[in-house]
N, C-alpha and C positions, 0 to 999 in steps of 0.2 A: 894474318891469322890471329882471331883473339884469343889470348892466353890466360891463366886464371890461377894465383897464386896462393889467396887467403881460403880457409876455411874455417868452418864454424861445428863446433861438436855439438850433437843431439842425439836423445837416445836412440837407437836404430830402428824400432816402431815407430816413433815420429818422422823421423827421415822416410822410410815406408808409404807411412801417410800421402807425408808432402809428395813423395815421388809418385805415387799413382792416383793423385788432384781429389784425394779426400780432405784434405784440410790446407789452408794456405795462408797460414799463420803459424807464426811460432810467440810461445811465454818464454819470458828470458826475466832471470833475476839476477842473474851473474853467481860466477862460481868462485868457490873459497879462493882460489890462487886470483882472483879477480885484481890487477891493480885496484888499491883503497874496497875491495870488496864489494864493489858495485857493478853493472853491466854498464858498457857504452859500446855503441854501437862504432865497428873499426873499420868496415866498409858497406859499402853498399851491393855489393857482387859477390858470393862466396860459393865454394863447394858446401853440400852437406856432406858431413863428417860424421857417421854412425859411430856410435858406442854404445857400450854395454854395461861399462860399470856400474851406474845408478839404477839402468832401469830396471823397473818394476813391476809385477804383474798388477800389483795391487795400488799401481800408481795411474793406471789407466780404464776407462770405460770398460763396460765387458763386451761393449760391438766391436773394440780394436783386437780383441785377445786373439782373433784367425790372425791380423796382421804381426802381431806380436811374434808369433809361434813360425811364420813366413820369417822372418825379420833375422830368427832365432834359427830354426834350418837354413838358409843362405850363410850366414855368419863364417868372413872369412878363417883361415890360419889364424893363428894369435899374431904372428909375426907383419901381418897383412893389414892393409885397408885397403877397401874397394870404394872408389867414387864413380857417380856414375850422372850424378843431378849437381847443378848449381843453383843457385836463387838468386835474383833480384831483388832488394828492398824497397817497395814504394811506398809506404806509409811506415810511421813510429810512433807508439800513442805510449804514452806513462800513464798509467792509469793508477790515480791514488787510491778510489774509494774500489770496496772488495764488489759491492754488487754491479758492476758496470764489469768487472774482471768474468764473473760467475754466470752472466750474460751471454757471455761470448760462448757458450757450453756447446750450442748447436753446429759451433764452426772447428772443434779440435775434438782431440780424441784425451786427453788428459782426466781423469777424475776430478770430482768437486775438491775432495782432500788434497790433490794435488796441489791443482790450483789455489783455492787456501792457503797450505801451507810454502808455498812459494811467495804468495801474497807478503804474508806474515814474517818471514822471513828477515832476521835482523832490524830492518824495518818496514812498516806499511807502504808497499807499491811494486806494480811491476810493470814492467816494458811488453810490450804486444808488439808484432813485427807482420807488416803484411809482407807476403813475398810470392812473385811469380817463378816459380820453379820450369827450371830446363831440365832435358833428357839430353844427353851426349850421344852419340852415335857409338861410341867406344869406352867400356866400363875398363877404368884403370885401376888397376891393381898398384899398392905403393910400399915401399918395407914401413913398419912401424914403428917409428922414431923414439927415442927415450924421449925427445924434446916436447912429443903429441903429449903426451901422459900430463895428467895432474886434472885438476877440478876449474878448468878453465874453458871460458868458450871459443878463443879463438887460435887459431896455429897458423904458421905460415908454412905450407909445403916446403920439402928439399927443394923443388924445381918446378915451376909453372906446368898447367896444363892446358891444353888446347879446349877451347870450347866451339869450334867450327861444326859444324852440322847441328845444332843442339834443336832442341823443337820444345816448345812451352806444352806443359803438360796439360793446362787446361786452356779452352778456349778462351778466345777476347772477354766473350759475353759472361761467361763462366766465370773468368777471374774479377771484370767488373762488375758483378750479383757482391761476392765478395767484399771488396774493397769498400762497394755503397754501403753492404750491410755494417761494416766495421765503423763509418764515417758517420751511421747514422747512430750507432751503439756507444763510440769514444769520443767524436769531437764534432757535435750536432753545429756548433759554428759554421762550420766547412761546407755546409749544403745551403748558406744564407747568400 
């Protein structure tokens, strides 16, 4: 049985997203409590981890605002997280200059100002993360640790969780459209 320890915080609109194959990418810039204050990438397999602290209505496109408002009615207990999707990382692109970041607009649901000021962000650059997203069979519910808390993106669960049954939310073809468009938008080498 695969089991599945790490997880990654995002806001719970974006998780949203990802989970029902509107978008299959995440912008990571790394959060204050970041060792050295920068994002690196800690695994390659993770839970998404929904939160709520940062997000924003005015942080996101207005086609995401149904999922937003979805995202926001579900929203467990306080005391609660609910996982229910994991992701796979196949691609990692740093992307220094902002319009190649600002490019990427038709593939996420983030605002221009988002994205920006994410960019801009202590310094010029941000991390792009392709990821094939799983469904679990079984939405777990978990207490909410003081340890999750703080402005960081990564946590390690109390206790592993099972990912047996899980199913890719978008298809083959689906997530390869994807992955091409990302390859030919961040690292045009790769198609030589």
């Amino acid at each position: 049985m695969a089991m599945l320890q790490h997880a990654f915080k995002e806001w719970a609109v974006m998780c949203k997203a990802l989970a029902e194959g509107k978008q299959a990418l995440i912008l990571r810039k790394g959060g204050i409590a970041e060792d050295s204050g920068t994002f690196r990438l800690e695994s390659k397999r993770f839970w998404l981890f929904p939160t709520y602290v940062h997000q924003q209505r005015d942080g996101i496109r207005p086609e995401a605002i149904p999922l937003l408002e979805q995202a926001e009615a579900e929203r467990p207990p306080a005391n609660l997280v609910r996982l229910s999707h994991f992701a796979d990382v196949t691609g990692v692109y740093h992307v220094h200059d902002l319009l190649p970041a600002m490019m990427l607009a038709h593939l996420h649901y983030w605002s221009d100002a988002t994205v920006e000021k994410r960019f801009h962000y202590r310094e010029p650059g941000l991390f792009v993360l392709s990821v094939r997203v799983y469904s679990v069979p079984r939405v777990f519910e978990i207490a909410k640790l003081p340890r999750y808390e703080g402005c960081k993106s990564w946590v390690d669960l109390e206790h592993p969780l099972s990912t047996e049954g899980a199913v890719p939310v978008l298809s083959d073809a689906a997530y390869h459209d994807v992955q091409h468009s990302l390859d030919i938008l961040l690292n045009p080498t790769a198609l030589a």
